[in-house]
Phi, psi and omega in degrees: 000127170300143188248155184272155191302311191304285137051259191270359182272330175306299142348291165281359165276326206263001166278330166283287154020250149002295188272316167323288152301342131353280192310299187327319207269327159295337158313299207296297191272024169271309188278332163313298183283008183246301204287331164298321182279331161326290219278314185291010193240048168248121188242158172246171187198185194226104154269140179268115140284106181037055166076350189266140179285152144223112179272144176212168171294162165167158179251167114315067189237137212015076213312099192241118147279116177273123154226160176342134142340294203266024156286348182299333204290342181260025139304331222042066171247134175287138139261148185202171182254101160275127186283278198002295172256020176051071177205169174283147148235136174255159201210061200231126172072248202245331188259153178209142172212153174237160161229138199245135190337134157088328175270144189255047169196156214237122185254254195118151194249062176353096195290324158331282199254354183080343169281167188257166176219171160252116183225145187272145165251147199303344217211163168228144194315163160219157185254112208203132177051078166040018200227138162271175201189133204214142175295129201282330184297302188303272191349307178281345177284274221327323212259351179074063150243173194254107187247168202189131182219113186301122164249358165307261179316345175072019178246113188281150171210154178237146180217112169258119179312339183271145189272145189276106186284309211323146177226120145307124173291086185248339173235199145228189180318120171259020167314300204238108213294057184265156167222196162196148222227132183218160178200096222266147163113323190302211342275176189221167176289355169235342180220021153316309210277306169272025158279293182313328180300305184281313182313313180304292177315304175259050193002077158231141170307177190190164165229119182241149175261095210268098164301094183347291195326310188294275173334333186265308195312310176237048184313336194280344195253349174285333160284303179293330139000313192271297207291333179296340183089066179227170187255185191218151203199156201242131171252031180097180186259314146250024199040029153311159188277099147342314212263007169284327236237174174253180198296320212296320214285306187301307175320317167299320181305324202274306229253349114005313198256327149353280191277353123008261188341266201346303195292330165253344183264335196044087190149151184221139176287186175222020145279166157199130177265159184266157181304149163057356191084356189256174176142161198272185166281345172307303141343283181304336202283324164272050252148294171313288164327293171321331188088010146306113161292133174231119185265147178251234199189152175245345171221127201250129210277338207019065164269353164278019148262022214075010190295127175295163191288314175339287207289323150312321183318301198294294183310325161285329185303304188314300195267356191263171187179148180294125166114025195254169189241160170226166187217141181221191173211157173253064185226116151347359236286298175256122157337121158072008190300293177311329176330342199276328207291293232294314175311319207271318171002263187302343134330316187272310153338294148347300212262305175255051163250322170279019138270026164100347194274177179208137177249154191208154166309169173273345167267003137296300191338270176340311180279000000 
């Protein structure tokens, strides 16, 4: 069959066409597969910081070990994002330097003349998993910390020459049979009120460590709190992983949740627990500054997992010894999750007032 001029133009319209779309789809599975060898070349590892394991994520590129930014923080160096200049800034003692996304140089400010300078780094920054991940050697050279990689053991260690003050709380004095009974998250509308009920009821004090977010929600219970005698201690503002977020973002959590506090109690505590128990050295060190104490636990109920009152019962019984802090929580987040707390609560009061126990806030414990 003759194919006709109209024909043959259709014909060579629907061949580009074609090779177009061709190409398109080869791209398509080009940057699909560079974004895949991204994701699959995110590998984990254990770096020691001032002798302490930290595992973190980290890449290989031109081999340069890449890791997270805000893995620095637990150096204690602040990290944060300036939007302006779309860059990292690091912060440890006098030194602050930035790095701007994507770039392989660091700009600083020269404290001698006061001019800013520039210095290259062998590798430029990348963005991988929603993380910039930056060369851990330059970087940690950069901050005056002392890094070291063992080839024996196949192992990095970081040493920040300034000695670490900040101190984690987890017990008190064991001179005396004192504990303290604590309760994170709240407050909230179903089971602050009958924690406080039972605390009222056999008269013992409690601490609760109080969520900004809660406190703007629930001023009355926060007031009552106060007026029952119990202590009040601050647990960030939304409760986030510290050890996710950058410096500027925690500093807001805490003193955020400060002035919470203030506006309805006219007062701010110096306890602070950190959310989930995490946080950097970074973290402790404006925590310090601020004048906070920062508390854990020696016992912990994992009643936010759903644990029935029995099994919390047993697990405080078991597990408590004087100067001990337990730890419990009051928030709503799933129906009946706490019900276990609620149950096991005067059960546990009973039992080690008849072993002898005393209960007290965790700021008598301390004090």
């Amino acid at each position: 069959m003759k194919l006709t001029r109209k024909s043959n133009i259709y014909l060579s319209l629907f061949n580009r066409k074609l090779i177009s779309c061709l190409l398109m789809l080869i791209c398509l599975t080009v940057f699909a597969s560079a974004a895949s060898a991204k994701e699959s070349s995110l590998l984990e590892s254990s770096i020691f910081v001032d002798n302490q394991p930290i595992q973190t994520q980290y890449v290989m590129k031109d081999g340069q070990m890449m890791v997270p930014a805000l893995f620095f923080k637990y150096t204690g160096s602040r990290v944060n994002w300036n939007q302006t200049y779309d860059s990292i800034v690091f912060e440890l003692g006098s030194v602050k330097f930035s790095n701007p996304t994507g770039s392989n140089y660091v700009d600083y400010q020269d404290e001698t003349t006061n001019q800013w300078k520039r210095d290259q780094w062998p590798v430029a920054s990348i963005h991988v998993d929603n993380q910039t991940f930056v060369p851990l050697v330059d970087v940690a050279k950069k901050l005056g910390l002392k890094i070291h990689y063992d080839d024996q053991s196949k192992t990095t260690s970081i040493q920040n020459p300034v000695q670490r003050t900040a101190k984690r709380i987890g017990s008190g004095p064991t001179s005396g049979k004192q504990i303290a009974l604590t309760f994170d998250d709240g407050p909230d509308a179903t089971y602050t009120t009958q924690i406080l009920d039972i605390l009222e009821e056999k008269g013992v004090p409690g601490t609760f460590f109080v969520v900004g977010q809660q406190v703007d929600k629930f001023p009355k219970l926060v007031r009552r709190i106060v007026r029952d005698g119990h202590g009040l201690a601050n647990h960030s503002f939304t409760h986030p992983n510290f050890t996710k977020i950058q410096s500027s973002d925690v500093q807001n959590e805490i003193l955020n949740t400060q002035r919470s506090i203030a506006n309805v109690v006219r007062r701010q505590p110096d306890l602070f627990r950190p959310p989930y128990g995490l946080m950097t050295r970074a973290d402790e060190d404006f925590l310090e500054k601020r004048g906070f104490r920062v508390i854990l636990w020696s016992v912990d109920t994992l009643d936010w997992t759903g644990l029935s009152g029995d099994e919390i019962y047993s697990r405080v019984i078991q597990d408590i010894s004087p100067g001990g802090i337990i730890l419990q929580h009051n928030i709503d987040v799933n129906p009946g999750m706490l019900d276990g707390t609620v149950e096991a609560l005067p059960r546990i009061i009973d039992q080690l007032k008849a072993e002898g126990y005393t209960f007290v806030t965790v700021q008598t414990l301390l004090d």
